[in-house]
py3Dmol code that shows the C-alpha trace and the ligand (Angstrom):
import py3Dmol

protein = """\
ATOM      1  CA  UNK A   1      69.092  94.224  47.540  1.00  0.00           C
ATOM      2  CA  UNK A   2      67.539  97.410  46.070  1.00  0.00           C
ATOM      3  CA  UNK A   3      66.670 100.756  47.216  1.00  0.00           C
ATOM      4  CA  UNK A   4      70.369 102.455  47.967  1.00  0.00           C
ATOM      5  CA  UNK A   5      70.756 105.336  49.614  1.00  0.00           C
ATOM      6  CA  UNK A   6      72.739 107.346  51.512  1.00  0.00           C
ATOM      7  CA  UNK A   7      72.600 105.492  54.734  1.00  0.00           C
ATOM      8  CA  UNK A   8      72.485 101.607  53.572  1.00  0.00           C
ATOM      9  CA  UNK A   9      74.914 101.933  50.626  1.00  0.00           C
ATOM     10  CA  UNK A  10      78.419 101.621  52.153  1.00  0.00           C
ATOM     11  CA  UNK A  11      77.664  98.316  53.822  1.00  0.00           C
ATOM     12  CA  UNK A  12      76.038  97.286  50.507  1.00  0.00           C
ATOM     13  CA  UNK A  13      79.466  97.823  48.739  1.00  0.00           C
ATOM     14  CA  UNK A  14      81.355  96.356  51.335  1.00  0.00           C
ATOM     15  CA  UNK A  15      78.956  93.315  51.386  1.00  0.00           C
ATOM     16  CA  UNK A  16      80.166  93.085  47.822  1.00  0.00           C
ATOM     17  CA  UNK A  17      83.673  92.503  48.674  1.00  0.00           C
ATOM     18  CA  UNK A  18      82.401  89.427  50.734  1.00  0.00           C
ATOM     19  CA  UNK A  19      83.949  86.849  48.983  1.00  0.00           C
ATOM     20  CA  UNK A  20      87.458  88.086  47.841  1.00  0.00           C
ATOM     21  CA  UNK A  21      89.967  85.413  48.933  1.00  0.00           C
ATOM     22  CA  UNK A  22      93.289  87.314  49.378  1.00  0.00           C
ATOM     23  CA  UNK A  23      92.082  88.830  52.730  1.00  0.00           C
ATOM     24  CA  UNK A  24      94.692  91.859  52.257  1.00  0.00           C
ATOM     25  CA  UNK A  25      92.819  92.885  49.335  1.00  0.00           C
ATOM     26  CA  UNK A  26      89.055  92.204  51.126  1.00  0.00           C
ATOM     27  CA  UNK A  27      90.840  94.740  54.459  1.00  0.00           C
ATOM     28  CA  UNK A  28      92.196  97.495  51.345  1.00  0.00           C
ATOM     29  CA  UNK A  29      88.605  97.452  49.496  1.00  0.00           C
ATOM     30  CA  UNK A  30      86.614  97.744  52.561  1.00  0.00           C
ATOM     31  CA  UNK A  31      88.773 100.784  54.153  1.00  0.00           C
ATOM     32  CA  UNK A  32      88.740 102.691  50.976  1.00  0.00           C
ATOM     33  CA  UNK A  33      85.260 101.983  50.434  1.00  0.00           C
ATOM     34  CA  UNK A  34      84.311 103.155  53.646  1.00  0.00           C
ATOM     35  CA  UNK A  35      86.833 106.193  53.782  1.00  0.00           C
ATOM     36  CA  UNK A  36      85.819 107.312  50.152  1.00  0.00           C
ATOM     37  CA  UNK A  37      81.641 107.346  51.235  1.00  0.00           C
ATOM     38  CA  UNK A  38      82.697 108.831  54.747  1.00  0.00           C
ATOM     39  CA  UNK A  39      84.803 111.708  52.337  1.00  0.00           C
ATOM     40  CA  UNK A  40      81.777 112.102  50.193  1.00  0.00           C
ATOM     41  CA  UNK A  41      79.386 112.487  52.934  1.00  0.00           C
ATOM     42  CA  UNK A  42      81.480 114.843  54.713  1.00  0.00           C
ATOM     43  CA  UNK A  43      82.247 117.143  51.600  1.00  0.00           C
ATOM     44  CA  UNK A  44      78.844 116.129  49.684  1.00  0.00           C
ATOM     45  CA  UNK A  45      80.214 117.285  45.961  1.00  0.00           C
ATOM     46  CA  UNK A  46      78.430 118.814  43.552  1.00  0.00           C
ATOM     47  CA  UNK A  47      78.125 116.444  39.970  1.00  0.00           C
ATOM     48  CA  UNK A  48      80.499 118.942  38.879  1.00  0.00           C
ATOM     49  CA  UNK A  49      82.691 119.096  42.071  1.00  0.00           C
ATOM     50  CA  UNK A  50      82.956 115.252  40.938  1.00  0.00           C
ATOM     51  CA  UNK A  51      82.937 115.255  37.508  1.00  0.00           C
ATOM     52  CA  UNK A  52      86.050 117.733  38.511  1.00  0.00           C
ATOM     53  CA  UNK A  53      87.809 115.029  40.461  1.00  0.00           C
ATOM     54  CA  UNK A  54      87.518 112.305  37.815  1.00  0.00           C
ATOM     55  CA  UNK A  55      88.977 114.940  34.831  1.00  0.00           C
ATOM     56  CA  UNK A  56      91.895 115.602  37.622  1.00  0.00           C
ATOM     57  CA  UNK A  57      92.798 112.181  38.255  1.00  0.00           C
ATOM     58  CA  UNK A  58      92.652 111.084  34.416  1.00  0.00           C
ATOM     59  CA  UNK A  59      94.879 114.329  33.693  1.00  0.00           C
ATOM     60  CA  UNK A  60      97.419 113.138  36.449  1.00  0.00           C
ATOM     61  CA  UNK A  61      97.169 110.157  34.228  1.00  0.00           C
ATOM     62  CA  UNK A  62      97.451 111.489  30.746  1.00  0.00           C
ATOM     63  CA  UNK A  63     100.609 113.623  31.632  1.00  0.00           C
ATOM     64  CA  UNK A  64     102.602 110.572  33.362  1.00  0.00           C
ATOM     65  CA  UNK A  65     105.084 109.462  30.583  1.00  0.00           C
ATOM     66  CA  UNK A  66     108.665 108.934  30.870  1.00  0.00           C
ATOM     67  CA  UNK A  67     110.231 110.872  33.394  1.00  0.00           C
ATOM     68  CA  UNK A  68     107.153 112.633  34.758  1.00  0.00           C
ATOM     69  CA  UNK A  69     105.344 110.546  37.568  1.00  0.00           C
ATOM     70  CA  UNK A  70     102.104 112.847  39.079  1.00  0.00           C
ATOM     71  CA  UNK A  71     100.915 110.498  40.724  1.00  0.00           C
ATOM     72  CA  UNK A  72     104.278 109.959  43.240  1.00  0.00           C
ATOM     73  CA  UNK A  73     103.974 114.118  43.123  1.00  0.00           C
ATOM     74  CA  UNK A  74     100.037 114.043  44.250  1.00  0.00           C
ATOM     75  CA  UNK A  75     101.045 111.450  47.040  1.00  0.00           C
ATOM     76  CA  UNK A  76     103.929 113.519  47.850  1.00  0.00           C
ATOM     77  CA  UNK A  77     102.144 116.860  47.877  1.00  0.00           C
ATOM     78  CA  UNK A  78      99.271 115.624  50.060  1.00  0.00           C
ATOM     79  CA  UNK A  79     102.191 113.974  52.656  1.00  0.00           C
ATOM     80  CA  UNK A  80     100.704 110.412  51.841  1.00  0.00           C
ATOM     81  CA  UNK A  81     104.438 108.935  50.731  1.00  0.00           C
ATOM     82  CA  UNK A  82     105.768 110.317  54.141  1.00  0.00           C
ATOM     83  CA  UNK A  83     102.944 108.733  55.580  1.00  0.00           C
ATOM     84  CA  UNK A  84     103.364 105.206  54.262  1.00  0.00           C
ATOM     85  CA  UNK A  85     107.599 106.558  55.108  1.00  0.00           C
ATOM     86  CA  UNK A  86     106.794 106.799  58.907  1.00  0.00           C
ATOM     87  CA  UNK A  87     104.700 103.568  58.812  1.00  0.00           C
ATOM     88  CA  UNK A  88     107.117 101.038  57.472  1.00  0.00           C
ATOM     89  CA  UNK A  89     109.980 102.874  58.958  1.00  0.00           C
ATOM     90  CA  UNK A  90     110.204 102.824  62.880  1.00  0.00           C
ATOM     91  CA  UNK A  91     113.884 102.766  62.656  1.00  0.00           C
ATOM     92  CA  UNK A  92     116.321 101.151  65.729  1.00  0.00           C
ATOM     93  CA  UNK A  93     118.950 103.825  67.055  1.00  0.00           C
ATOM     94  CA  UNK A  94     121.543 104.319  65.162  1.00  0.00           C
ATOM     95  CA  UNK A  95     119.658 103.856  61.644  1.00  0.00           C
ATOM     96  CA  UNK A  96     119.510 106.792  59.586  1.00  0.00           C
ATOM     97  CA  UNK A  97     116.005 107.985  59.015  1.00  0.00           C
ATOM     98  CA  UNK A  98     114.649 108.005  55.686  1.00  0.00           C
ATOM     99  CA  UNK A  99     112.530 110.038  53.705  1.00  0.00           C
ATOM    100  CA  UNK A 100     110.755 110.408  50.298  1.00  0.00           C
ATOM    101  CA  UNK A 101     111.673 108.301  47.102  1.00  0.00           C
ATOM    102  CA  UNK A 102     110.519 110.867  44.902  1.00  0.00           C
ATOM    103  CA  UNK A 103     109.871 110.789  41.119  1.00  0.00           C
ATOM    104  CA  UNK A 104     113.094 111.067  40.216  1.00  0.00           C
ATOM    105  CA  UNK A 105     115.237 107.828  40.812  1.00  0.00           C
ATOM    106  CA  UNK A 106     116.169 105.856  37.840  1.00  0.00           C
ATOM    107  CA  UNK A 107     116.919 102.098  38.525  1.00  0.00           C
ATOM    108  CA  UNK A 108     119.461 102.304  35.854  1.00  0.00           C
ATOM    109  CA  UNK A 109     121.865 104.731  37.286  1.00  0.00           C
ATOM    110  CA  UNK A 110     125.983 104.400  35.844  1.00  0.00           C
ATOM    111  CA  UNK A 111     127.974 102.521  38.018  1.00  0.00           C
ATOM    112  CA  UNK A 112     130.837 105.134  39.118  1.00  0.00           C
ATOM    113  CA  UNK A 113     134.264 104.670  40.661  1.00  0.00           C
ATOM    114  CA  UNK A 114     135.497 105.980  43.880  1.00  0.00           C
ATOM    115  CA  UNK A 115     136.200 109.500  43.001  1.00  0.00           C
ATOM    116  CA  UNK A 116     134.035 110.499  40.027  1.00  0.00           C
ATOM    117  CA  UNK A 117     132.494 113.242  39.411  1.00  0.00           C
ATOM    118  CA  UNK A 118     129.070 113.159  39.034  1.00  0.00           C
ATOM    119  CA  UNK A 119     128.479 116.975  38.121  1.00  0.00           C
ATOM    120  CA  UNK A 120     129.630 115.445  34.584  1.00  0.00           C
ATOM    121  CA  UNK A 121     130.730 118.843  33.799  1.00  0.00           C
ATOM    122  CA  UNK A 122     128.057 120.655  34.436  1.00  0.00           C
ATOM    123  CA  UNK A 123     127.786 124.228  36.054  1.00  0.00           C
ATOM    124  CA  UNK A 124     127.448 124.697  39.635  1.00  0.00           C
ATOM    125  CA  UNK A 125     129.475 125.022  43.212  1.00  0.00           C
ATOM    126  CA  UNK A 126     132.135 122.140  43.558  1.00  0.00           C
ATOM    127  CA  UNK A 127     130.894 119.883  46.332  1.00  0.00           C
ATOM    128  CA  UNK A 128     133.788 117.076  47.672  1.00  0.00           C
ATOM    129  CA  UNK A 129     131.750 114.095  49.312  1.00  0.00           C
ATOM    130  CA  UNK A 130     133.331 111.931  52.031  1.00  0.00           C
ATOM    131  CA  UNK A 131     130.615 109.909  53.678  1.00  0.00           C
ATOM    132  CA  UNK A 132     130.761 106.326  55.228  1.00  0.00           C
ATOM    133  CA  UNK A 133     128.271 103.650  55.128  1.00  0.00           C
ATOM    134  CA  UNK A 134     127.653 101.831  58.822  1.00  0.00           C
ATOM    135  CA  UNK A 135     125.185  99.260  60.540  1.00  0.00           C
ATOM    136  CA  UNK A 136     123.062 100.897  63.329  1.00  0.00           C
ATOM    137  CA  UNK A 137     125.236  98.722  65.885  1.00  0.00           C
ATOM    138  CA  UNK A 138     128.362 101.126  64.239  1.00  0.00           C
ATOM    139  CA  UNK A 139     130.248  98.141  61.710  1.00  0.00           C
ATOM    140  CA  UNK A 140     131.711  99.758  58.301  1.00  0.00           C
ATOM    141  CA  UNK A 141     129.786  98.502  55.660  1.00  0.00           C
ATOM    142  CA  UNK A 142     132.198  97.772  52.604  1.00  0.00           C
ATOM    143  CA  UNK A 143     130.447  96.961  48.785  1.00  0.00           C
ATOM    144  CA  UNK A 144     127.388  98.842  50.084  1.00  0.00           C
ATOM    145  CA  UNK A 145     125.800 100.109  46.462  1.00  0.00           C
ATOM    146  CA  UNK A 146     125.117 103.626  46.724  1.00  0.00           C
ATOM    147  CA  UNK A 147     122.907 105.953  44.348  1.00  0.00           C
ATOM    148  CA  UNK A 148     123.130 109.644  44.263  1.00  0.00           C
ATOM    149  CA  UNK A 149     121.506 111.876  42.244  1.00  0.00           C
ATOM    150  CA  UNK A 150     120.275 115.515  42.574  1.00  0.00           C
ATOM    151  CA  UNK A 151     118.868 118.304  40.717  1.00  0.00           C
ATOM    152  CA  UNK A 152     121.303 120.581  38.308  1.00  0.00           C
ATOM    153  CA  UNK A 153     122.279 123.999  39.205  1.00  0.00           C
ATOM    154  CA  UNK A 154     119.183 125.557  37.301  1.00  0.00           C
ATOM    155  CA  UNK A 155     116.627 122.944  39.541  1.00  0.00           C
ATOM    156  CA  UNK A 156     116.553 120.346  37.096  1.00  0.00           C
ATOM    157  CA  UNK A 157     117.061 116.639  37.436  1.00  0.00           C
ATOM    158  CA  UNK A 158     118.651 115.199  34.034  1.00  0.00           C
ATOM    159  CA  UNK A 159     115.387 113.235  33.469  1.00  0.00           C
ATOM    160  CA  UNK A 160     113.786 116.738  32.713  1.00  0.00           C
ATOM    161  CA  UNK A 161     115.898 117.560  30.172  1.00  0.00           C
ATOM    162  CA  UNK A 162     115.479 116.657  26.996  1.00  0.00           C
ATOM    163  CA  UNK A 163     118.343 114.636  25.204  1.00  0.00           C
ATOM    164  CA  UNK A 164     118.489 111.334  27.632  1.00  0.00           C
ATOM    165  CA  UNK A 165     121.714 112.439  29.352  1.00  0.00           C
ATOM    166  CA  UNK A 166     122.457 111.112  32.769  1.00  0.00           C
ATOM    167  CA  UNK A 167     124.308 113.358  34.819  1.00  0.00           C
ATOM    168  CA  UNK A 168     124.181 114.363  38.779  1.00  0.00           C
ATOM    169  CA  UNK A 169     123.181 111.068  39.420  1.00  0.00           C
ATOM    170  CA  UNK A 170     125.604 107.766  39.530  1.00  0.00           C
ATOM    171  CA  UNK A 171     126.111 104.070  41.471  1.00  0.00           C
ATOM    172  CA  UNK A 172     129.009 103.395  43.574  1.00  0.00           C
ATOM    173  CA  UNK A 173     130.277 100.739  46.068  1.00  0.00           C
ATOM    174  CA  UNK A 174     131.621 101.518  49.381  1.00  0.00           C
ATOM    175  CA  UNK A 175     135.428 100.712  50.190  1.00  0.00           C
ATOM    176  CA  UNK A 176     136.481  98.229  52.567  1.00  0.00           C
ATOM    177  CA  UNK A 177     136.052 100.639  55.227  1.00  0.00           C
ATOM    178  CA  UNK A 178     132.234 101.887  54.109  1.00  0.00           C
ATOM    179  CA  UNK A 179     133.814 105.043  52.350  1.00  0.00           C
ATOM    180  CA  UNK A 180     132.525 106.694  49.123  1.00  0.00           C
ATOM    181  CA  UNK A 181     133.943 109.852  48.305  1.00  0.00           C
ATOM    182  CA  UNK A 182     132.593 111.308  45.429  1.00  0.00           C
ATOM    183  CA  UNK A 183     132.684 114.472  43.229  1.00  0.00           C
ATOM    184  CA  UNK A 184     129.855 116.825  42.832  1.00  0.00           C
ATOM    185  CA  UNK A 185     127.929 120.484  42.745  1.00  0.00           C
ATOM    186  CA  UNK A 186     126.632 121.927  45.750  1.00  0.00           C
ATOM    187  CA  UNK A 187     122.255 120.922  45.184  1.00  0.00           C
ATOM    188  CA  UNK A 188     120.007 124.435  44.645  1.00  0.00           C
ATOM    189  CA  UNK A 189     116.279 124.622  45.557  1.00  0.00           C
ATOM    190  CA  UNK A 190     113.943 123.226  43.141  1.00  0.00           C
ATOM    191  CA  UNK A 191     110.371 123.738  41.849  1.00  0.00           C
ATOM    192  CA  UNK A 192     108.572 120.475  41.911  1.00  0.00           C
ATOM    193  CA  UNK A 193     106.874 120.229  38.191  1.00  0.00           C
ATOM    194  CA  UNK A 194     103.796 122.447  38.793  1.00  0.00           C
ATOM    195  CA  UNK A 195     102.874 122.667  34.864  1.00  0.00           C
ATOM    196  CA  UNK A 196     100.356 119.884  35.488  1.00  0.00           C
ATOM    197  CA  UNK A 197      97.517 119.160  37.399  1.00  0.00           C
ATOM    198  CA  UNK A 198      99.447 118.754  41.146  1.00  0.00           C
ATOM    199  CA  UNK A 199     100.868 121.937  39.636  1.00  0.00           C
ATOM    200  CA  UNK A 200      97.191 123.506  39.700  1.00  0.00           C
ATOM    201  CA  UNK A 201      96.148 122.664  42.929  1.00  0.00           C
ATOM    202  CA  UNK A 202      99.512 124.127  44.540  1.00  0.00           C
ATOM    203  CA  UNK A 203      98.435 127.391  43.042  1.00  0.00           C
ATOM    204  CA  UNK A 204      94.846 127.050  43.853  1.00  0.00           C
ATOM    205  CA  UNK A 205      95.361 126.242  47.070  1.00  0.00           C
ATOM    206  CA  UNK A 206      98.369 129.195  47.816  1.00  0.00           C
ATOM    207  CA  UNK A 207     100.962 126.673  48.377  1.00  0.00           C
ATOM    208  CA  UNK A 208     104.502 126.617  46.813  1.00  0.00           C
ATOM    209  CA  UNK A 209     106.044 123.920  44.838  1.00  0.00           C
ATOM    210  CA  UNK A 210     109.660 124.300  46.239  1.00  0.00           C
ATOM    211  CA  UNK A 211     112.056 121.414  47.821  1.00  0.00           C
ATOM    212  CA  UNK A 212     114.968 122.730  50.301  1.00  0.00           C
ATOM    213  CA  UNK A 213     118.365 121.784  48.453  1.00  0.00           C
ATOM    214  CA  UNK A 214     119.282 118.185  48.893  1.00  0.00           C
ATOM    215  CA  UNK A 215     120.959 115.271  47.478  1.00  0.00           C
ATOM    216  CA  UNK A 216     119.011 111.706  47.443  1.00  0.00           C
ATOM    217  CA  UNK A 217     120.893 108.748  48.482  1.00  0.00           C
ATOM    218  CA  UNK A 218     119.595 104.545  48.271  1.00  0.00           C
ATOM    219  CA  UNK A 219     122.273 102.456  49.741  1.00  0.00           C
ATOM    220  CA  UNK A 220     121.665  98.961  49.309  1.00  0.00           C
ATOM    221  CA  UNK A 221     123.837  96.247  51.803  1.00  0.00           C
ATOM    222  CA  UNK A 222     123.087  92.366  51.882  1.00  0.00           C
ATOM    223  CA  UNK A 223     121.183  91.415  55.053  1.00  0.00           C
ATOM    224  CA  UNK A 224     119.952  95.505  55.732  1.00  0.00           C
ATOM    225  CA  UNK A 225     117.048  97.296  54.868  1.00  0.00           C
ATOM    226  CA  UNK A 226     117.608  99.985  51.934  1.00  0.00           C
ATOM    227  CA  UNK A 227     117.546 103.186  53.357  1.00  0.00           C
ATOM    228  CA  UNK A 228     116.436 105.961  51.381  1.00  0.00           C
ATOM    229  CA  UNK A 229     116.566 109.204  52.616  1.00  0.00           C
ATOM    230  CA  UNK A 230     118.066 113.268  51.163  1.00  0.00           C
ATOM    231  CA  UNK A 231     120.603 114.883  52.547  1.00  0.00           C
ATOM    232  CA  UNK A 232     119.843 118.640  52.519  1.00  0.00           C
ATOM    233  CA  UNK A 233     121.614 121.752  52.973  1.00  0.00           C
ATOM    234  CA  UNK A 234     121.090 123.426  56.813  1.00  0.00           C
ATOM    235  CA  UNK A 235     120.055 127.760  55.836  1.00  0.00           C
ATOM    236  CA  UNK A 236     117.651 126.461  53.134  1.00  0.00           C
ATOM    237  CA  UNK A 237     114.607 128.809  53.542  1.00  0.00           C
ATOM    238  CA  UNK A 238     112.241 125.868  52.438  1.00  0.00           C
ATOM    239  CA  UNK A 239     113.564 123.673  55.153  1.00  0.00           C
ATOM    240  CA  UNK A 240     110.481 124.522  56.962  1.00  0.00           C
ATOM    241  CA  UNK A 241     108.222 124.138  54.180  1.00  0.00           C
ATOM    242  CA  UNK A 242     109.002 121.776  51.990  1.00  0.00           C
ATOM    243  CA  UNK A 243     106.338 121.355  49.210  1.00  0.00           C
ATOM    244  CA  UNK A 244     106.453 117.325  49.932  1.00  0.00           C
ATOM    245  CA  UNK A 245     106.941 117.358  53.985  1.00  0.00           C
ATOM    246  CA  UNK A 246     110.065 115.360  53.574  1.00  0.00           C
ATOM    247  CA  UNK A 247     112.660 117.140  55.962  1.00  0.00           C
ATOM    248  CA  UNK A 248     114.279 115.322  59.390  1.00  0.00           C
ATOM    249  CA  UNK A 249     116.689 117.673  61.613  1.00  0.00           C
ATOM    250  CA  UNK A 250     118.802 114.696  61.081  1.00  0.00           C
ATOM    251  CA  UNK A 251     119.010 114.829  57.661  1.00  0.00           C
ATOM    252  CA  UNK A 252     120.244 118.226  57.543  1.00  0.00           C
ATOM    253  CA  UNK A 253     123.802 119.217  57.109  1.00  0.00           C
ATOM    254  CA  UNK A 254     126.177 122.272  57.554  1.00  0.00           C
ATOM    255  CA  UNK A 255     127.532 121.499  53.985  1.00  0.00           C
ATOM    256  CA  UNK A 256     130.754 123.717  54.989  1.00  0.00           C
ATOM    257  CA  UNK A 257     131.773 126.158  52.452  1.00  0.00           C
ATOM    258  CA  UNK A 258     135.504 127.104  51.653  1.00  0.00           C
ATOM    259  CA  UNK A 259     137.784 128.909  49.400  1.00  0.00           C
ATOM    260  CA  UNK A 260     140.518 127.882  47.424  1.00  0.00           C
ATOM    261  CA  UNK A 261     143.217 125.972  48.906  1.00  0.00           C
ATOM    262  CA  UNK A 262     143.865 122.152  48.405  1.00  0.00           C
ATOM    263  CA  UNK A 263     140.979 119.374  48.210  1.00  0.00           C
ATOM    264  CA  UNK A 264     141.556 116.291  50.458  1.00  0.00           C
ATOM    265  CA  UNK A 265     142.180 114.479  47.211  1.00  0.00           C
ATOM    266  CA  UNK A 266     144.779 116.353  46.527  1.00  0.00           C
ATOM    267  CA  UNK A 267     142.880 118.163  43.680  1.00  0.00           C
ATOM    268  CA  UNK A 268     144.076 122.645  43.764  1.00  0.00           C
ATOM    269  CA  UNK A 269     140.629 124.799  44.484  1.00  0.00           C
ATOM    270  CA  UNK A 270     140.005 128.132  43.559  1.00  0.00           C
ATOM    271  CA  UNK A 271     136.964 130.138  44.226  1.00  0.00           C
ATOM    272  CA  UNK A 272     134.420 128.498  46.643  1.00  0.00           C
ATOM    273  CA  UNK A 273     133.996 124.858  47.197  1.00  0.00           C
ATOM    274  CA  UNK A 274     131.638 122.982  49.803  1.00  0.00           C
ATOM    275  CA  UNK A 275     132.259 119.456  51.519  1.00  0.00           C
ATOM    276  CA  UNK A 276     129.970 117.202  53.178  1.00  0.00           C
ATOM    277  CA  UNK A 277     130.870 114.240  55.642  1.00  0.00           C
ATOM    278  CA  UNK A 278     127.957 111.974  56.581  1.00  0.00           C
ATOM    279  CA  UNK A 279     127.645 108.664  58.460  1.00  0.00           C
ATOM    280  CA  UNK A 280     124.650 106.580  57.128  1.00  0.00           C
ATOM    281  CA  UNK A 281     123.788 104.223  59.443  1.00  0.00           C
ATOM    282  CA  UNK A 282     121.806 100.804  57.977  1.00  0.00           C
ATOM    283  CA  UNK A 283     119.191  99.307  59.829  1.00  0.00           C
ATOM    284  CA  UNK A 284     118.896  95.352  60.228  1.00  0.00           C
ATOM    285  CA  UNK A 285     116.389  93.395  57.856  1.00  0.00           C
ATOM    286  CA  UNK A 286     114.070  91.544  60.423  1.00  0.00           C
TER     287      UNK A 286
END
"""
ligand_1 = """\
1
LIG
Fe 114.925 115.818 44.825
"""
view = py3Dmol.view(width=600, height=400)
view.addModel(protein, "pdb")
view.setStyle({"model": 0}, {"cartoon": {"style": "trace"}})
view.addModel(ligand_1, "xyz")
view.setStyle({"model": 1}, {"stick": {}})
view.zoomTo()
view.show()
């Protein structure tokens, strides 16, 4: 076939998928086939307008090395990774819900004791974690592995920096009753990296690149699905706004602030301290 134009040539591409065998991958190539012309038709682009779209993709490209993934920030900006979230997560009652991975998680994370301080020294409001890990139907979940990790008290995660520290981010088990209790500094607002090109269209478009305060959390338990989800901080003023869409009512928590006095460890406070009790709640694998 010859002659393509504007109202034969998405069936012509599709046609072209005809024989692919994995049918997943013959459904994924004819939706985006069919969204992409049905995008171009409706915004009909200039050869610059698309020449423009190209350059932006390869720079999202081009600037994703080592800890900086703009690609997980342009699917998080546009609400696509909530999107897929929603889709693969209708959650029974009782399951926490979950939100956005994020670029930020390192698979590699140090495994922590019961206790630890994660803050690894490092500036910021004392924050005393006591939270337990449970099935939806309510059972403790002991050995459940837990990563936390968070930005620093400037809005940096330790991937950022340079120098290859970890800190503000760890891997613990749960005790035989589904308890961690951890050490840490109350989370700040963040930027999201806006120095690339996710970074441009946030400030072409009038948006603003900031997360509400929060701490990420994976928990991992044979036989449940991994929930991950944030914990953030109720007063944030980006709660409402969040530059990636990511905040549940749920997931938000007093944080409760106090002053001085004695730590449930046993450990003497002065100045202000927060805590922050949580009950994660795992859903079944089907
Ligand atoms: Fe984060």
């Amino acid at each position: 076939m010859r002659d393509f134009d504007e109202n034969n040539i998405t069936d012509a591409v599709i046609d072209r998928f005809a024989n692919t065998p994995d049918t997943r991958l013959k459904t994924v190539m004819n939706s985006l086939v069919r969204h992409l012309h049905a995008f171009v038709k409706d915004v009909e682009p200039t050869f610059d307008e698309w020449l423009f779209a190209t350059q932006f993709l390869k720079r999202c490209g081009h600037i994703s090395t080592g800890g900086r993934e703009e690609f997980i920030l342009l699917s998080d900006t546009l609400g696509v990774s909530m999107l897929v979230d929603a889709i693969n997560h209708r959650m029974p009652a009782g399951a926490t819900e979950t939100t956005v991975l994020g670029p930020f998680y390192l698979d590699n994370a140090q495994e922590m004791a019961q206790g630890a301080d994660i803050s690894m020294g490092h500036k910021g409001e004392p924050l005393y974690a006591d939270v337990e890990v449970r099935s939806a139907g309510g059972m403790p979940l002991a050995g459940a592995t837990v990563d936390i990790w968070q930005s620093d008290d400037d809005g940096f995660y330790d991937m950022q920096k340079e120098g290859g520290e970890q800190y503000l981010r760890g891997r613990f088990k749960t005790d035989a009753e589904g308890r961690l209790k951890f050490w840490s500094i109350a989370p700040t607002f963040y930027p999201i990296p806006f120095d690339g090109p996710v970074g441009d269209m946030i400030q072409a478009t009038k948006r603003h690149p900031y997360r509400p305060a929060h701490l990420h959390f994976m928990i991992a338990a044979p036989g449940y699905e991994t929930l991950v989800t944030h914990l953030f901080v109720a007063g944030d003023k980006y709660l409402d706004s969040d530059a990636v869409f990511g905040v549940k009512q749920s997931l938000v928590d007093e944080f409760p602030r106090r002053d001085g006095g004695t730590a449930p460890d046993g450990k003497a406070m002065t100045g202000a301290w927060r805590t922050l009790n949580y009950s994660f709640g795992l859903a079944p694998k089907d």
